[in-house]
N, C-alpha and C positions, 0 to 999 in steps of 0.2 A: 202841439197846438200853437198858434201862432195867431196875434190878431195881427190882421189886415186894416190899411187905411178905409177901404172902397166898405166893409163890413159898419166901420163905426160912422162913414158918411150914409150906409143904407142906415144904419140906427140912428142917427141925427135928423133924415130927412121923411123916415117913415113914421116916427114917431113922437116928431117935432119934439126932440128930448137932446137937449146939448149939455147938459149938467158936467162942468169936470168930476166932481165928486162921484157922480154913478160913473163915467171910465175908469175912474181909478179904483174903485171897488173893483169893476170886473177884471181888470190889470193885476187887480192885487189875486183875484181866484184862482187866475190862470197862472200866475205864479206859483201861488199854493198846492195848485193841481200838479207844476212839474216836479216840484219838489216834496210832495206829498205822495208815498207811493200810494196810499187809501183812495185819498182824493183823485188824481188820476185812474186809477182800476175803475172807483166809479163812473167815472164818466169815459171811459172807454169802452164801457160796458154795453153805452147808445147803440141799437142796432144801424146798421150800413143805410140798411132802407132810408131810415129815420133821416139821417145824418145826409143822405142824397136828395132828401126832397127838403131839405134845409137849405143844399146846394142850389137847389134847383130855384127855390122862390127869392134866395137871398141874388144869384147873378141875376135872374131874370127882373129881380127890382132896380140892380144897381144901371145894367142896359138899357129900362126903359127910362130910369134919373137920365142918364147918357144924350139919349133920342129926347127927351122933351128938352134937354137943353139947344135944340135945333131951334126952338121956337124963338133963339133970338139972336138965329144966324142969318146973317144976307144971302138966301139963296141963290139972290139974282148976280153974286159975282161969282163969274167961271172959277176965280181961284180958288171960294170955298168950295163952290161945286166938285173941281179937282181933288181938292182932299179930300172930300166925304166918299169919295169913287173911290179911292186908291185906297182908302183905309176899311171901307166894304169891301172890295176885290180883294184884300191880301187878306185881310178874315177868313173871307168863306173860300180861298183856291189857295194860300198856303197848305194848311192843314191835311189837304189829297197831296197836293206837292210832294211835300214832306215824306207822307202813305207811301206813294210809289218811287219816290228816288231815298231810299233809305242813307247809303253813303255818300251822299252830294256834302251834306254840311256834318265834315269832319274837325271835331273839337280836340282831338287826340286825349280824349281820357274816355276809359269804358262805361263808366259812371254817367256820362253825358251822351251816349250814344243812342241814336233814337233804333229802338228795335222794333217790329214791326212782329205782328202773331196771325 
C-alpha cells in the first residue's frame, strides 16, 4: 500500500477535511499495516470487487477535481486550447498506441516491458 498525493487531495477536497493530525494517524496505520503481518492480512483480506470500485469512485473524483478546474482557465487563448487537445489526445490514443505496437518503447529491463494478453 502506498498513499498517493491525488488520494489525500480527493480526501482534502471531498471532505473539506485538511487536518494534519487525521494524515498522520492514517500514515501511521499504513505503516503499521506494512510492518504488522496481522494488520496487513486484515486488510488484504478486502475483496478486488470492493477495492475496484474504491478505484473507481476515488479517480473518477479526482478527474472530475481535474475538469472543474477548467472553470478558471482562458479558453478563449489557442495556447490553453492547445494543451487541453494534446493532453486529451495522448490520454485517450496513447493507451491503443501502446496495445498495438508492444515493442516500440523498449526500456531494456523485462520488468518494464509492456506485454500485451
Amino acid at each position: 500500500m502506498q498513499v498517493q498525493r491525488d488520494t489525500c487531495i480527493l480526501c482534502m477536497y471531498d471532505w473539506q477535511m485538511a487536518s494534519r493530525r487525521t494524515f498522520l494517524c492514517a500514515g501511521f496505520i499504513i505503516m503499521l499495516a506494512g510492518v504488522m503481518g496481522k494488520l496487513g492480512a486484515v486488510l488484504s483480506c478486502i475483496p478486488a470487487p470492493v477495492l475496484g470500485g474504491i478505484n473507481i469512485v476515488g479517480f473518477g473524483m479526482i478527474t472530475s477535481l481535474g475538469i472543474s478546474y477548467l472553470e478558471f482557465v482562458d479558453l478563449q487563448s489557442s495556447r490553453n486550447l492547445l494543451v487541453l487537445a494534446v493532453s486529451f489526445s495522448a490520454g485517450i490514443a496513447l493507451p491503443a498506441w501502446v496495445n498495438n505496437n508492444p515493442g516500440a518503447i523498449d526500456t531494456g529491463h523485462s520488468l518494464l516491458y509492456w506485454h500485451t494478453s
